[in-house]
Every structure is written in C-alpha cells, then in structure tokens.
N, CA and C of each residue as an Amber inpcrd file, in Angstrom:
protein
   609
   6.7170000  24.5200000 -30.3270000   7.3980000  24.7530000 -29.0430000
   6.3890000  24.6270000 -27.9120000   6.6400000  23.7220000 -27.1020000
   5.6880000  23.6330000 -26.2350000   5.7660000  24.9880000 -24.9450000
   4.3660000  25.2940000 -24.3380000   3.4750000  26.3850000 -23.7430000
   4.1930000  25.9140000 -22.5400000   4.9110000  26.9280000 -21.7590000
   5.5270000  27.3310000 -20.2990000   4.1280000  28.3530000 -19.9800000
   4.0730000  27.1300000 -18.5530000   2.9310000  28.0410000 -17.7030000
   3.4520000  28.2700000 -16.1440000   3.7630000  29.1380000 -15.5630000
   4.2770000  29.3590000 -14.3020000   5.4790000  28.1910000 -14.1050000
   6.7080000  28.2440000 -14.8570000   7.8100000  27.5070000 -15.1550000
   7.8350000  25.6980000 -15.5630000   6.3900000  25.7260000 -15.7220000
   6.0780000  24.2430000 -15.9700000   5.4990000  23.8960000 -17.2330000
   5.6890000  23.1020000 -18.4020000   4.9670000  22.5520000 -19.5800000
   3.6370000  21.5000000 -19.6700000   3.5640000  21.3970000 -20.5330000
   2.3030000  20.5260000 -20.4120000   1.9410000  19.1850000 -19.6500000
   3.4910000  18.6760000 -19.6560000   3.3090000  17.0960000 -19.3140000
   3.8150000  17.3480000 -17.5860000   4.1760000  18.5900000 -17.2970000
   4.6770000  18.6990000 -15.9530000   3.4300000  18.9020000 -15.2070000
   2.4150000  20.1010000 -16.0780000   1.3630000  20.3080000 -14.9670000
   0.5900000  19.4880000 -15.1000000   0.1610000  18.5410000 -16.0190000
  -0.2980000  17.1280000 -16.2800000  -0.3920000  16.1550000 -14.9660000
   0.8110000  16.3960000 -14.7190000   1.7720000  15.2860000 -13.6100000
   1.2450000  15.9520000 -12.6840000   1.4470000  17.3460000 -12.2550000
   1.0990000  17.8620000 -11.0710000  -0.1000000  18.1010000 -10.4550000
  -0.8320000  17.8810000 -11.9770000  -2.9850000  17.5380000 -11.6050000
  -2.8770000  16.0560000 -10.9470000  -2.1920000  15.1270000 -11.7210000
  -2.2210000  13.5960000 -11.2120000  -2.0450000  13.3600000  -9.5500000
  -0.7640000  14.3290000  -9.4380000  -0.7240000  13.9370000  -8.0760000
  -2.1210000  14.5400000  -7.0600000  -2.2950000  15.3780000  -7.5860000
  -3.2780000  16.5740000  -6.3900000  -4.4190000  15.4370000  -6.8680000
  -4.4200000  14.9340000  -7.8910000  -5.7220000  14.2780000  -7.6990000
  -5.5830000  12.4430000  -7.2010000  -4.6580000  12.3540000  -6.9610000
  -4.6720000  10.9500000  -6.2770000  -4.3440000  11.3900000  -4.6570000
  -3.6120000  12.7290000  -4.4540000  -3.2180000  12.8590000  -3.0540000
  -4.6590000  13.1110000  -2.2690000  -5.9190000  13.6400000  -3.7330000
  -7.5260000  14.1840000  -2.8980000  -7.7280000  12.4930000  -2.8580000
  -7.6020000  11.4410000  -3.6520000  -8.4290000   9.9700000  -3.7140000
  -7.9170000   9.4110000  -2.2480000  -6.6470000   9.8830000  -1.6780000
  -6.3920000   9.3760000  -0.6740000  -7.1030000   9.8190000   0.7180000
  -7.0000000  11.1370000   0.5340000  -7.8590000  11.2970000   1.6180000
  -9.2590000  10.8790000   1.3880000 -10.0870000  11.1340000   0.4620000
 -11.7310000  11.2560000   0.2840000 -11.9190000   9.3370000   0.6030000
 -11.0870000   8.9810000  -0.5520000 -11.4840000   6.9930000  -0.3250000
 -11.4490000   6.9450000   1.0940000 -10.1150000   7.3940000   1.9430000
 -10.1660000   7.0320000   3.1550000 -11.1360000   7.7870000   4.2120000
 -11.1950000   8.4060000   3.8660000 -12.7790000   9.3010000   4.6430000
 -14.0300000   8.8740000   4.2830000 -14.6230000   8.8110000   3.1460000
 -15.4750000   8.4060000   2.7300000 -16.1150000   7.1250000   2.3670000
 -14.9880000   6.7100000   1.6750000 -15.2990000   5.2390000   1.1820000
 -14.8880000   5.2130000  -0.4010000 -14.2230000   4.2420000  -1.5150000
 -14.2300000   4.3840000  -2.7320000 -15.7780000   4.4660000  -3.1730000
 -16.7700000   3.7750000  -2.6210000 -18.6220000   3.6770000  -3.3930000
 -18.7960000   5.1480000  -3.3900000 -18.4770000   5.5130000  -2.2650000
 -19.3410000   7.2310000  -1.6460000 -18.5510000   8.4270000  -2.2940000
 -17.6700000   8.3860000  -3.1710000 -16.7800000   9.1160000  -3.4960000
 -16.7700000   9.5080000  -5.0600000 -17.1190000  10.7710000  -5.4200000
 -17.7330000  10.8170000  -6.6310000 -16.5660000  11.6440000  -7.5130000
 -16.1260000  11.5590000  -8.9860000 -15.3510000  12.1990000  -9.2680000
 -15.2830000  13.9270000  -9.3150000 -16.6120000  14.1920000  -9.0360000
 -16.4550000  15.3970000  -8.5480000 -16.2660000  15.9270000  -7.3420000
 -15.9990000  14.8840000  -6.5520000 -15.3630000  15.2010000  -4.9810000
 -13.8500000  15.7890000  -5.7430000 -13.5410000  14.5190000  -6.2050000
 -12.0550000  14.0390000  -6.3080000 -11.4770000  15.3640000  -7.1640000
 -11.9570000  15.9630000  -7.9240000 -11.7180000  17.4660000  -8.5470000
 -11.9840000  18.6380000  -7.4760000 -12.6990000  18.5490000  -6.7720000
 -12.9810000  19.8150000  -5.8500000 -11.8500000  19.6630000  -4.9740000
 -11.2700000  18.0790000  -4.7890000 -10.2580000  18.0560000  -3.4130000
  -8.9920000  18.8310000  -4.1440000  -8.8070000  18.0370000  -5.4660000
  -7.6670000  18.6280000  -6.0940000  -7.5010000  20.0950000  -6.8150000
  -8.7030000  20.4630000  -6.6630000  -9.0120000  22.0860000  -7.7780000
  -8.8430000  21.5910000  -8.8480000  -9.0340000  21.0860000  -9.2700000
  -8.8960000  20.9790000 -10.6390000 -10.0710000  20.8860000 -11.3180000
 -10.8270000  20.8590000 -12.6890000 -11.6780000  20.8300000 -13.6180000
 -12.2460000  19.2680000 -14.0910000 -13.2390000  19.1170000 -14.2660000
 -13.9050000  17.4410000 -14.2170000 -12.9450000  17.4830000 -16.0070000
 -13.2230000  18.2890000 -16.4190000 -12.1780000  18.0080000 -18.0300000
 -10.9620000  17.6840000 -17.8880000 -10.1600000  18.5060000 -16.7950000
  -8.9960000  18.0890000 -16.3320000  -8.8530000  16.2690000 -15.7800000
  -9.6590000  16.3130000 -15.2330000  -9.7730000  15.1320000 -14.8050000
  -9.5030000  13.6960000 -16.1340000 -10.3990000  13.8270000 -16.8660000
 -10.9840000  12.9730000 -17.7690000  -9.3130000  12.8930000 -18.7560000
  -8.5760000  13.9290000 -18.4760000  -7.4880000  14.0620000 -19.4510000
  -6.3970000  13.2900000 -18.8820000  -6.9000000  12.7820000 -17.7400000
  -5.5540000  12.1060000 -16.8950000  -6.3000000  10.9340000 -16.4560000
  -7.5780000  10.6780000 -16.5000000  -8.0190000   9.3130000 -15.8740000
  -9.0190000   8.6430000 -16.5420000  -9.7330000   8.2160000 -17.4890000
 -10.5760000   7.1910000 -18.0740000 -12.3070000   7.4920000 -17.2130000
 -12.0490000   7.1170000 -15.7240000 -12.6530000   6.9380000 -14.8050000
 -12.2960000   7.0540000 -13.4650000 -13.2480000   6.7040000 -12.0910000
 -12.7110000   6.4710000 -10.8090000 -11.9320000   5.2810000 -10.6100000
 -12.4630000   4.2200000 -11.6430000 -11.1920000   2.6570000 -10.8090000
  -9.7910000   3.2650000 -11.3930000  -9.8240000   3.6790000 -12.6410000
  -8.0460000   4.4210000 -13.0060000  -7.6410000   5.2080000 -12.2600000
  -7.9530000   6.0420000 -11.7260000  -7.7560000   6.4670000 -10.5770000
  -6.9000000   5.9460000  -9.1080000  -7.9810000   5.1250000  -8.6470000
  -8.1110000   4.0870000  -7.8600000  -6.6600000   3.3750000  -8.0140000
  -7.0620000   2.4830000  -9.2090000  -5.8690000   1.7920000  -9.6060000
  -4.2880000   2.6400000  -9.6430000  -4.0300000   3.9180000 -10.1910000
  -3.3740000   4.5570000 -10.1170000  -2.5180000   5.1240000  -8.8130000
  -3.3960000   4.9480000  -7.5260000  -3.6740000   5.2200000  -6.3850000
  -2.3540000   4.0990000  -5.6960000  -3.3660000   2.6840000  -6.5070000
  -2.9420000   1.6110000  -5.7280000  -1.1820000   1.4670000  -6.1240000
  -0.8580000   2.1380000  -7.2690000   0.6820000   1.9220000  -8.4080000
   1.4240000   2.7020000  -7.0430000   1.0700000   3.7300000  -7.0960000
   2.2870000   4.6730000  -5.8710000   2.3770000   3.8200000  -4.8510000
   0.7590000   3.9840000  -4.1520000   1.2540000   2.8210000  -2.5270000
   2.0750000   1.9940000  -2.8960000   1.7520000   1.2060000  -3.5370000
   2.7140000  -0.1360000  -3.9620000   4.0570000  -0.1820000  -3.8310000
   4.3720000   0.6680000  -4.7260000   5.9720000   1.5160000  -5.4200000
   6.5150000   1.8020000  -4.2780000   5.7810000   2.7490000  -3.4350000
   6.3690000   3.3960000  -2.4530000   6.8290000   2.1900000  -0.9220000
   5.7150000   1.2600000  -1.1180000   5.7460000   0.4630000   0.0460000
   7.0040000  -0.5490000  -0.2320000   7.1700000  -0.9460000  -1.5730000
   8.4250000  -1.9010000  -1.9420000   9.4470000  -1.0140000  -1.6420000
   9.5890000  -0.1090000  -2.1220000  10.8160000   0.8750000  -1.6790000
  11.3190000   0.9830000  -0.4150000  10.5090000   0.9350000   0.0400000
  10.8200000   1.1440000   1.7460000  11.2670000  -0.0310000   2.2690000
  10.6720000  -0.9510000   1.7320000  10.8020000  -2.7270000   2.1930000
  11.7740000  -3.1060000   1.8610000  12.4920000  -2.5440000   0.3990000
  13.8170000  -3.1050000  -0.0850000  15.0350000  -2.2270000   1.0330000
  14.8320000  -1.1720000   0.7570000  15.3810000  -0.1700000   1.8050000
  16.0410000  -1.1260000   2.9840000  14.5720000  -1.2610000   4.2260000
  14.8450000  -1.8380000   5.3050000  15.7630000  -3.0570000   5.3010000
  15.8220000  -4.1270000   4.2300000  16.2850000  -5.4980000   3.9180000
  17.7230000  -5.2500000   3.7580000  18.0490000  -3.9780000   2.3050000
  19.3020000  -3.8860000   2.5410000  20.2790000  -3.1530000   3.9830000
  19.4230000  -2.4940000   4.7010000  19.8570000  -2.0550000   5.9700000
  19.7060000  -3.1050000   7.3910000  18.9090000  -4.1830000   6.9900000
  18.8360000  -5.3530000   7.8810000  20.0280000  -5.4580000   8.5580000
  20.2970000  -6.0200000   9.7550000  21.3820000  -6.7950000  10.2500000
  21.5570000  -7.7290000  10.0420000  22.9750000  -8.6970000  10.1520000
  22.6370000 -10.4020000   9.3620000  22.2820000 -11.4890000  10.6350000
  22.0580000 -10.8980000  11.9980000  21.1980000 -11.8330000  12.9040000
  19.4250000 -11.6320000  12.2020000  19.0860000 -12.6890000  11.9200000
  17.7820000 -13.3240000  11.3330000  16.8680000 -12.8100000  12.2980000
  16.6040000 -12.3830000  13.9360000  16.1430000 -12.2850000  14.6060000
  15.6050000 -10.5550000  14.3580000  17.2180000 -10.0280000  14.6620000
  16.9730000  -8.5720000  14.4850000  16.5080000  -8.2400000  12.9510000
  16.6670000  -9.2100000  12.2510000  16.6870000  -8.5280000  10.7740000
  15.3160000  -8.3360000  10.5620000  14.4930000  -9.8830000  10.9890000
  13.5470000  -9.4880000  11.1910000  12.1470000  -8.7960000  11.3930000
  12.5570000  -8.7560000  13.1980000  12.2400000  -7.5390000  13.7600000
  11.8790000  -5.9010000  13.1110000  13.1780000  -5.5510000  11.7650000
  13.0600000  -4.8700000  11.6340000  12.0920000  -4.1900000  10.1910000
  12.0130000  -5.6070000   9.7650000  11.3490000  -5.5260000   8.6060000
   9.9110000  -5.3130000   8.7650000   9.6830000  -6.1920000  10.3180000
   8.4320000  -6.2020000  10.6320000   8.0180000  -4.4710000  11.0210000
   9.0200000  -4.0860000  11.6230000   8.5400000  -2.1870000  12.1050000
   8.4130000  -1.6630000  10.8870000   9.2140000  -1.7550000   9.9810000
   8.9850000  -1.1180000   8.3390000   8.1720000  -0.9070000   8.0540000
   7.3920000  -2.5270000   8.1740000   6.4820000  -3.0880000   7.3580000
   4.9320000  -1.8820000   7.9600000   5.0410000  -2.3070000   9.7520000
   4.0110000  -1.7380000  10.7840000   3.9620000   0.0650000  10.3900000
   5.1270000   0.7490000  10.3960000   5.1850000   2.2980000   9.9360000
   4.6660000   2.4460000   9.0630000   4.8320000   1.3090000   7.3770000
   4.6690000   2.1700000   6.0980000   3.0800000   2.3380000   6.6020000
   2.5880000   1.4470000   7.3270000   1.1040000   1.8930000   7.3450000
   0.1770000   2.7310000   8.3950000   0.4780000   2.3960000   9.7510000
   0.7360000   3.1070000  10.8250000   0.9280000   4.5860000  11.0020000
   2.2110000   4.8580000  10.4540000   2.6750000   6.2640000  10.1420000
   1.3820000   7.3450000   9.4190000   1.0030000   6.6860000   8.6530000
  -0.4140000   7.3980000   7.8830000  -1.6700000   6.0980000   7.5960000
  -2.1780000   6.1060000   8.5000000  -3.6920000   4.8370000   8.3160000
  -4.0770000   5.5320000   7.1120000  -4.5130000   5.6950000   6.5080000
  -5.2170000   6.3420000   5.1190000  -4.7170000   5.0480000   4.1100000
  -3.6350000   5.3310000   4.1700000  -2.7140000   3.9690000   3.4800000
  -3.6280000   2.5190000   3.4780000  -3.8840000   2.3290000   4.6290000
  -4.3200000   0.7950000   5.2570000  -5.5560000   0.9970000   4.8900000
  -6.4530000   1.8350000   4.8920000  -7.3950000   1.5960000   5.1200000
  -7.8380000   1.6970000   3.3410000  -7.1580000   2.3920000   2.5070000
  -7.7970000   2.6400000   1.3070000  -7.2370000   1.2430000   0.5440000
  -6.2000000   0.6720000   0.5100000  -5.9440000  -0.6260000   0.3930000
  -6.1380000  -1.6100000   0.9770000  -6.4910000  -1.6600000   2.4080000
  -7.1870000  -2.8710000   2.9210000  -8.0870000  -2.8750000   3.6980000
  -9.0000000  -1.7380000   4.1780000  -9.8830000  -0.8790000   4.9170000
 -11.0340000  -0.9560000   4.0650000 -11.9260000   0.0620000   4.3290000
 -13.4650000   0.4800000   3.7490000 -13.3670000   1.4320000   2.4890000
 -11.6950000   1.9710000   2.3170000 -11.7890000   2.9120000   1.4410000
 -11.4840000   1.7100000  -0.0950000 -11.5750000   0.3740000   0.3230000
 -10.8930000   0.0590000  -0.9380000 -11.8460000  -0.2040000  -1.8930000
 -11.4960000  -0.4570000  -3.3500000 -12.2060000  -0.7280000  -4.3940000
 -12.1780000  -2.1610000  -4.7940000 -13.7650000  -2.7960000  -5.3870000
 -13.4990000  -4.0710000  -5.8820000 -14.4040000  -4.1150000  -6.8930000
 -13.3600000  -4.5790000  -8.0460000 -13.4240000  -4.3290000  -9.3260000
 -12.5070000  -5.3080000 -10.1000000 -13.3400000  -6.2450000 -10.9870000
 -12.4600000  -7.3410000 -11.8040000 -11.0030000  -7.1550000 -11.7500000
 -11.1060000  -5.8730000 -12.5450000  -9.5440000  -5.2150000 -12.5740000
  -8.6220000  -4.6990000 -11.8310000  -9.2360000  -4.4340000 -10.7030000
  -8.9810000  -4.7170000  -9.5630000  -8.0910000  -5.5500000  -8.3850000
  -9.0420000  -6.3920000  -8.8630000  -8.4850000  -7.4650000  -8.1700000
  -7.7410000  -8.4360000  -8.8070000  -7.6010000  -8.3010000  -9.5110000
  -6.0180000  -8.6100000 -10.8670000  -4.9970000  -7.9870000 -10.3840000
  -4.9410000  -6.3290000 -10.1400000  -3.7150000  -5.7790000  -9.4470000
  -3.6630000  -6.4670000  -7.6970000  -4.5020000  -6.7200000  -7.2300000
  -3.9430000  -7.0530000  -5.8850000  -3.3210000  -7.7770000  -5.9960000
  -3.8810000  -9.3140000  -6.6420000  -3.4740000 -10.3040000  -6.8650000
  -1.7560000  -9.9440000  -7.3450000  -1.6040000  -9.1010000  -8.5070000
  -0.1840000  -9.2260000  -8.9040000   0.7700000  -8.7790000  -7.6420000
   0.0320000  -7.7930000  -6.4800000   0.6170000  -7.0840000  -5.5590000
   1.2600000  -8.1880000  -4.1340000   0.1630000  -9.1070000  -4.3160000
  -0.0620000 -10.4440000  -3.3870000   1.4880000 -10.9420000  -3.8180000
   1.4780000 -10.9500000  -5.2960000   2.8110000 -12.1370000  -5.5220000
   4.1860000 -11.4620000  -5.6070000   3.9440000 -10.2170000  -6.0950000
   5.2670000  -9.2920000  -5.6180000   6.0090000  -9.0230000  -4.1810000
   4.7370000  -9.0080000  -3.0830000   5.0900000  -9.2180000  -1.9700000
   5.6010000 -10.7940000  -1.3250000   5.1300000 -12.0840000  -2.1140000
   5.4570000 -13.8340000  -1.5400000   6.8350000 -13.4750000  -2.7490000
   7.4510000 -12.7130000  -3.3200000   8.6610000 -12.4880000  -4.2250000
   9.5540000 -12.2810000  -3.3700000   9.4510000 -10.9630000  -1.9370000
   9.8060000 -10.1260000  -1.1250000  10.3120000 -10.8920000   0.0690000
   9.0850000 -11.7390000   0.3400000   9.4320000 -12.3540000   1.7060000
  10.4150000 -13.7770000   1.2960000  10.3390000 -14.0440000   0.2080000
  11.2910000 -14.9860000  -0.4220000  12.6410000 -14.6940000  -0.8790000
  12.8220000 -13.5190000  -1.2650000  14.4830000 -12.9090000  -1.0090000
  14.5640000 -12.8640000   0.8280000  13.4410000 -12.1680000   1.5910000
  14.1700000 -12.3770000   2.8400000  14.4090000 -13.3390000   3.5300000
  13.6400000 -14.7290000   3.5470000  14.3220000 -15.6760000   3.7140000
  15.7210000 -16.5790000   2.9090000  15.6960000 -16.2780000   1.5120000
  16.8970000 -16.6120000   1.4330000  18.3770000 -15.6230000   1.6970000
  17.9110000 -14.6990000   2.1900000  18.9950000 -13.8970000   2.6100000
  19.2990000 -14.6990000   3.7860000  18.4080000 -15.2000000   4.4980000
  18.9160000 -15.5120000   6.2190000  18.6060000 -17.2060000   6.1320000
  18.2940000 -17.8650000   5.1300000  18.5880000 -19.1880000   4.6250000
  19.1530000 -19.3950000   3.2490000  20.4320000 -19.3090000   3.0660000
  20.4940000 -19.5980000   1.5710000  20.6380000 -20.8800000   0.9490000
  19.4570000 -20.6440000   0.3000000  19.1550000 -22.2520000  -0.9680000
  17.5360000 -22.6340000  -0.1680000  17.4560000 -21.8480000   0.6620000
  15.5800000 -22.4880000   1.2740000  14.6080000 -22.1990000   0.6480000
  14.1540000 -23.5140000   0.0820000  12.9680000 -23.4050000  -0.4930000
  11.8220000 -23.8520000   0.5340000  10.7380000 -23.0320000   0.3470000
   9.3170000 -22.9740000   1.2520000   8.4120000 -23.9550000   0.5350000
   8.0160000 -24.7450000   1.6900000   6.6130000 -25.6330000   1.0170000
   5.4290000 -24.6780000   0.1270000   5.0640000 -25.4160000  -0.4980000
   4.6000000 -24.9150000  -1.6150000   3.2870000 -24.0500000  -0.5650000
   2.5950000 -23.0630000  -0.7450000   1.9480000 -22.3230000  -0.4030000
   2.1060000 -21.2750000   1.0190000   3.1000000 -21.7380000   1.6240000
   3.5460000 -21.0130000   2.7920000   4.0770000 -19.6130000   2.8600000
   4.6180000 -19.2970000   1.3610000   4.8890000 -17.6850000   1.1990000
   3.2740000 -17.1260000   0.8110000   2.6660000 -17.9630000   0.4620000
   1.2020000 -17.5430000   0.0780000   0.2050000 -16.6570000   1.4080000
   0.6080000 -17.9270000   2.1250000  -0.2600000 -18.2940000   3.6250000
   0.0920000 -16.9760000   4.5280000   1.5380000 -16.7640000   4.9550000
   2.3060000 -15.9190000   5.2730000   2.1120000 -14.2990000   5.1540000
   1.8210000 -14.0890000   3.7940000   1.6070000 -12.9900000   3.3340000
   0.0650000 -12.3530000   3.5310000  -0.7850000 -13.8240000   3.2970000
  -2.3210000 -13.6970000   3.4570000  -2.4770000 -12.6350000   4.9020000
  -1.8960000 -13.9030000   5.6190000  -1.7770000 -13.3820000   7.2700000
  -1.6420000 -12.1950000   7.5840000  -0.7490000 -11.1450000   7.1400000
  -0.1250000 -10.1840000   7.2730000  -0.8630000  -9.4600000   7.0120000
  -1.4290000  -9.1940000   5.6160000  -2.0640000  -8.6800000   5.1070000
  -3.9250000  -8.2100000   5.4420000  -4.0610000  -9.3440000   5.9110000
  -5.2510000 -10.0300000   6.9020000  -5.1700000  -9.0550000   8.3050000
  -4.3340000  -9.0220000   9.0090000  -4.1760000  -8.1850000  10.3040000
  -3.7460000  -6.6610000   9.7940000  -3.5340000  -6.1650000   8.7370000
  -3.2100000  -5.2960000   8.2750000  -4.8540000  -4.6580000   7.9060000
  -5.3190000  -5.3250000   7.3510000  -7.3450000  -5.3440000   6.7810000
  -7.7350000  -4.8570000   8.4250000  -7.5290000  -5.4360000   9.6310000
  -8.2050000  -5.5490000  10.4630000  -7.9300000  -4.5750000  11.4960000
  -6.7100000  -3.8390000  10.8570000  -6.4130000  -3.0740000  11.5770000
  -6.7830000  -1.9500000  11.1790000  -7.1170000  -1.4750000   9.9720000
  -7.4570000  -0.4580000   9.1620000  -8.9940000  -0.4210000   9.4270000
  -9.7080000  -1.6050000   9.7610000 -11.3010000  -1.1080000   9.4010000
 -11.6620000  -0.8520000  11.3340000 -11.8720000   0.8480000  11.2560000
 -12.1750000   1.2740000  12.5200000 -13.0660000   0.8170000  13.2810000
 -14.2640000  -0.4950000  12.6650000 -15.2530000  -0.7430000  13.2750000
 -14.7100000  -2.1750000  14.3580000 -13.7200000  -2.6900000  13.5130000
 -13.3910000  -4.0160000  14.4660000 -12.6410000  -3.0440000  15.4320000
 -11.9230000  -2.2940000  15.9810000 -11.5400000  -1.6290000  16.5960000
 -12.1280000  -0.9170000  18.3490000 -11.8460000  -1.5810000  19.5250000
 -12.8220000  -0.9010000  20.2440000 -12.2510000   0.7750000  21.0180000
 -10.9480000   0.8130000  20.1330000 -10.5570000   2.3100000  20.7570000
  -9.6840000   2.6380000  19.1350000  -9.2960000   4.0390000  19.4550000
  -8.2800000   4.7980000  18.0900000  -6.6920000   3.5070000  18.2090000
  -7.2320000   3.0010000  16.7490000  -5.5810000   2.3320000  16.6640000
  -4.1410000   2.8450000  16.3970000  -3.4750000   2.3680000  16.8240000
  -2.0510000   3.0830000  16.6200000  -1.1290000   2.0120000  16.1390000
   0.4620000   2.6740000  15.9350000   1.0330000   2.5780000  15.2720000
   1.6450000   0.8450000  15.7880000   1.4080000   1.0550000  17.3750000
   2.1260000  -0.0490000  17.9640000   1.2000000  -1.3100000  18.3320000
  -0.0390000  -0.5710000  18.0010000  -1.0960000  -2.3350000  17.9470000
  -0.7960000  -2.8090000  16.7510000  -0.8050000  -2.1980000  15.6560000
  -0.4120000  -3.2160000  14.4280000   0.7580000  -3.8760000  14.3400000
   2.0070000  -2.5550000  15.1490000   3.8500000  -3.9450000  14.9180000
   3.3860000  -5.0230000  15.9700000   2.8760000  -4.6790000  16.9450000
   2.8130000  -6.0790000  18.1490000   1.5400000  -7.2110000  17.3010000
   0.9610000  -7.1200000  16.7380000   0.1340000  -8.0100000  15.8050000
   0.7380000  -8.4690000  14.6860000   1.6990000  -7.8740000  13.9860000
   2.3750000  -8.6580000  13.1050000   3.5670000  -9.1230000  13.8310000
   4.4230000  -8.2910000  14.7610000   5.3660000  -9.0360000  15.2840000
   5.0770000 -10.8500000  15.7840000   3.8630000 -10.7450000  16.2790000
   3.3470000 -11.8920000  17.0220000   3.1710000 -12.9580000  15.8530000
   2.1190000 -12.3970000  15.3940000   1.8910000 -13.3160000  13.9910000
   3.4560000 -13.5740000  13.0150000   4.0670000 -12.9320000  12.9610000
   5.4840000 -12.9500000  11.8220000   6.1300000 -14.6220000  12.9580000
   6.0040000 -13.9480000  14.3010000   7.2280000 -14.5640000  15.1610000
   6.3390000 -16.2990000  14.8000000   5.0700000 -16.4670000  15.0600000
   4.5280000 -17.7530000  15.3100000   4.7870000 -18.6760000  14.0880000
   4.8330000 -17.8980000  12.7060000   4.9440000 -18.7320000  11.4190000
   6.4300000 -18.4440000  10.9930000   6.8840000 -17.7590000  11.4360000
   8.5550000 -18.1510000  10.5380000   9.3110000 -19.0160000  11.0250000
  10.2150000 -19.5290000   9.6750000  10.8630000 -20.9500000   9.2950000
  11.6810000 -21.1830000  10.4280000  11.3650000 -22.3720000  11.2400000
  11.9740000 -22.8600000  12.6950000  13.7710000 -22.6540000  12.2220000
  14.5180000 -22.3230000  13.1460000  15.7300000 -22.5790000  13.1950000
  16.9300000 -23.9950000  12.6470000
C-alpha cells in the first residue's frame, strides 16, 4: 500500500519536487545563466535534497531539457488556443496570433530569455529538442496559413525562414545587453508585428 504523506503519495510528491525544481531552473537559468547555475542552487531554490534531486533528474541538461517540455507545451497551448479563437479576417486573425505569440513571452521574460536569452543551454541534445521545437512551430504557422489559404502550399523553406525570424527577434529581445533601456511587452509585439506584416503570403 503505498505511504500518504500530508494527503499526497509517492508519485504526487515526486511531481511536486519536479515542479519546485524546474519553477527554481526558471528563475536561477534566467538570473544567472544555465553555465553559472549549479545543481545545488537548483535544490536550495526548490528545498529540496541533492538526493531528491538525482531521483527526478539524471543531471542539469534533464532538467534543462525538462524545463524546455513545459515552455513548449504550454506555449503550443496558448497558440492553438488563440487560432481557434482567431477571427476569419486573415488580417485580424493575424494580428492576434502575433499578441499571443508577443504575451506568451513578454508577460514573463524569464521565458525568453531561458529559451532564447543567456539563460539557455547548448548541448548536442539539446539542440535536437530545439530543432524538433523549430519544426513543431513551421507545423503551426502552416495550419495558420491554411486556415486563411486553403490548399497553400509555401515555397520550400519559407515556413523555415519565417519562423527563424521570429524566433531571432524573440533571442534579441530577451538578451538585456542588445537592449539600451528595460524591454517590454510592446517592443517585442511591434517587432514581430512588423516583421510577421513584411513576410506574410501577399494577398
């Protein structure tokens, strides 16, 4: 019979170390840096025990990587969200995907910056998940154009290019040094708005 500890079992408080310890990787990566960030930060942020630790993570890139699974999850969610709440003018629909897009990161920089900022990690394995993250997102922007073109197919690398872009001003907005004042929520939508408006599929 499995051990009830303050109304929770093993695999619950398991779960509930995981989060406290990816919710400490978020702040510390983004404060610190993933290099500067030692797994015994990452236990002191979460209270938890370096044994505790080791029972839920391999290492810091599992971690890391683990880190990167939620953002991800959470950022498609929101993106599918906005698409099915789109309007069917292409303009506004847009528009609105682009604010989505500007909030999921905006709303909390920590986000931006630990995925495309100074807090991020680079690591073979690594960069295998971006890469898969890269093509899940040219997946994304390819349902939204065929929602507002149906049967359009994109020259071959342009959902590539597109996404680079985005992603690219998203990097640049997160690393505080290119920055000559505190960024906000509305320099990044007016930078992707601009950039979204200059490359999408002419009328």
């Amino acid at each position: 019979m499995a051990r009830i500890v303050l109304g929770l079992d093993a695999e619950q408080r398991k779960e509930q170390r995981k989060t406290a310890l990816l919710d400490a990787a978020l702040e510390l990566f983004s404060s610190l840096g993933y290099s500067s960030t030692s797994i015994e930060q990452l236990c002191h942020g979460a209270g938890i025990s370096t044994k505790s630790f080791y029972g839920i993570f391999a290492d810091r890139e599992q971690c890391y990587l683990a880190l990167m699974h939620r953002s991800a999850a959470a950022l498609l969610e929101r993106m599918n969200r906005a698409l099915k709440e789109a309007p069917d003018d292409e303009d506004s629909g847009s528009e609105k995907l682009i604010s989505a897009l500007a909030h999921a990161f905006g709303d909390d920089r920590r986000r931006a910056i630990v995925l495309f900022g100074y807090g991020s990690a680079f690591t073979p394995i690594i960069e295998v998940e971006r890469r898969r993250n890269r093509q899940i997102a040219e997946a994304f922007l390819l349902q939204v154009w065929q929602r507002y073109r149906p049967g359009y197919l994109p020259a071959a690398g342009m959902p590539t290019g597109v996404i680079g872009g985005l992603f690219a001003i998203i990097s640049g907005w997160a690393s505080s040094e290119m920055q000559p004042s505190a960024p906000d929520v509305q320099h990044l939508h007016l930078a992707l708005h601009n950039f979204y408006r200059s490359v999408r599929l002419p009328a």
